[in-house]
C-alpha positions in Angstrom: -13.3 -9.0 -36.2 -11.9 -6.2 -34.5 -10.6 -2.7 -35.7 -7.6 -0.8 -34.7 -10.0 2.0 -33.5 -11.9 -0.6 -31.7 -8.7 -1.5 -30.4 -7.6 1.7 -29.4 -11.0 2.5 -27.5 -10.5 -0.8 -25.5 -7.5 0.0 -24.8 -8.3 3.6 -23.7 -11.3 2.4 -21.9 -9.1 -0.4 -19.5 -6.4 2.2 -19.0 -9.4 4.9 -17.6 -10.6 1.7 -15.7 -7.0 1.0 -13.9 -6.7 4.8 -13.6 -10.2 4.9 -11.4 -9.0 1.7 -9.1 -5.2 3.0 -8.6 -6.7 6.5 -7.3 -9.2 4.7 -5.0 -6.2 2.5 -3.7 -4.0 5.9 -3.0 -7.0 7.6 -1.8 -7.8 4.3 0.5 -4.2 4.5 1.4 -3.9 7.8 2.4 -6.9 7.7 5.0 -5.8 4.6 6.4 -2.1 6.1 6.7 -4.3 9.5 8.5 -6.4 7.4 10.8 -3.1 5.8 12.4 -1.5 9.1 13.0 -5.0 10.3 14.1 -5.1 6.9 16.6 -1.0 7.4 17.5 -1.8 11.1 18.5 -4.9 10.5 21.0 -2.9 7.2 22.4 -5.6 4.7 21.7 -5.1 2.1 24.2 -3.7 -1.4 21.8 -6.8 -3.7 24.5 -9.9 -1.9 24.1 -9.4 0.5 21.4 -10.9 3.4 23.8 -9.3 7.2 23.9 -6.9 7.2 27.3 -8.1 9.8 29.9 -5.1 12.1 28.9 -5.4 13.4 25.7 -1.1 13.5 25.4 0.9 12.6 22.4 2.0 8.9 23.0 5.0 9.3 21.1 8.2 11.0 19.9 8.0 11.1 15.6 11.6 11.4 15.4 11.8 7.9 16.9 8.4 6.5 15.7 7.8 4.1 18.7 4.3 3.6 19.6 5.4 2.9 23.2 8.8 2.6 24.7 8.4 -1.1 26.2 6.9 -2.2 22.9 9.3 -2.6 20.3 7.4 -4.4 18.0 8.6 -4.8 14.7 5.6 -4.3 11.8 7.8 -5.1 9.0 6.0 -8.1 7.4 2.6 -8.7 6.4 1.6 -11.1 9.2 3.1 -8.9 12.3 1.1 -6.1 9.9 -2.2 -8.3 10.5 -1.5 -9.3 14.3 -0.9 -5.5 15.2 -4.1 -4.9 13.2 -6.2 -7.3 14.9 -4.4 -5.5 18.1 -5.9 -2.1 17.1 -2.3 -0.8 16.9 -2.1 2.6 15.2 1.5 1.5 13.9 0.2 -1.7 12.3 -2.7 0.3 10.3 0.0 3.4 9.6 2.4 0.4 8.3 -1.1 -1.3 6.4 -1.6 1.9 4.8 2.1 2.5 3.4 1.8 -1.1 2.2 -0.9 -0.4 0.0 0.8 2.6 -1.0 3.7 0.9 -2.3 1.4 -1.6 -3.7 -0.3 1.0 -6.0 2.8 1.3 -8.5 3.2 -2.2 -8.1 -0.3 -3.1 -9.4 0.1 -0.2 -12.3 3.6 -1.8 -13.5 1.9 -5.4 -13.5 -1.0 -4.1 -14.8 0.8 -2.6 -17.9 2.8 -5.5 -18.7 -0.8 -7.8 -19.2 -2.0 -5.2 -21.0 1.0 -5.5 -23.5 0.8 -9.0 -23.6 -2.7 -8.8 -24.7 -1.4 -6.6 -27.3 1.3 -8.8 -28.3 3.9 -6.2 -27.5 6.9 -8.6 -26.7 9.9 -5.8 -26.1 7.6 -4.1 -23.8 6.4 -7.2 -21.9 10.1 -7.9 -21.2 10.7 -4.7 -19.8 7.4 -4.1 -18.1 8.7 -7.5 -15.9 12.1 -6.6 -15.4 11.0 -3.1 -14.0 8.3 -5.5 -12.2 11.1 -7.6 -10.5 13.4 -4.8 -9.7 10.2 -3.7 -7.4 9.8 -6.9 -5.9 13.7 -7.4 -4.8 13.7 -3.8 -3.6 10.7 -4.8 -1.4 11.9 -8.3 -0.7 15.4 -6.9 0.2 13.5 -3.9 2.3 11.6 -6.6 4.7 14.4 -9.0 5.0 
């Protein structure tokens, strides 16, 4: 049978566990958010993945189009994948904001198993309504 302290320290030890695994995932997101700016910058060619022979800023930021003939649209996970296996350095800037978005995502999920394990009704319910207020913001975001 378990104690409330036994509890507790469970508890405190899965919380230090989700902690560890939601920095990694903003730490992961981060450098794969820096590696496409790196790759946008030094206009990595989207065929062979090699530096162009001018080392020239492929770009304008305050437009954020890889190229001006390319207007393609990496604002679904599958476009995400196909720029990816493209070596486009706006489908792994877009892969790494995805993951970025899906860190609070994963924490708010995350904290509503953990009250149900805890039998913690009220909370459940809220933890899941704040849960699917983030998923229509994102669903109304990519449609």
């Amino acid at each position: 049978m378990s104690t409330p302290a036994t509890n507790l320290r469970r508890d405190e030890a899965m919380e230090h566990t989700l902690a560890k695994v939601l920095t990694a995932m903003m730490l992961i997101a981060a450098a794969t958010i820096l590696a496409g700016v790196v790759m946008l910058y030094f206009n990595r060619t989207p065929a062979t993945g090699q530096l162009a022979p001018q080392l020239v800023p492929i770009t304008t930021f305050s437009t954020f189009q890889e190229n001006p003939t390319d207007h393609t649209s990496y604002r679904s996970l599958a476009t995400i994948a196909q720029g990816l296996r493209n070596t486009s350095a706006l489908a792994l800037i877009q892969a790494g904001l995805v993951l970025l978005i899906a860190t609070p995502v994963l924490r708010v999920a995350a904290t509503a198993a953990i009250f149900a394990k805890n039998r913690d009704w009220l909370y459940v319910a809220i933890s899941l309504i704040v849960l699917a207020s983030l998923g229509a913001g994102l669903w109304g975001f990519v449609h």
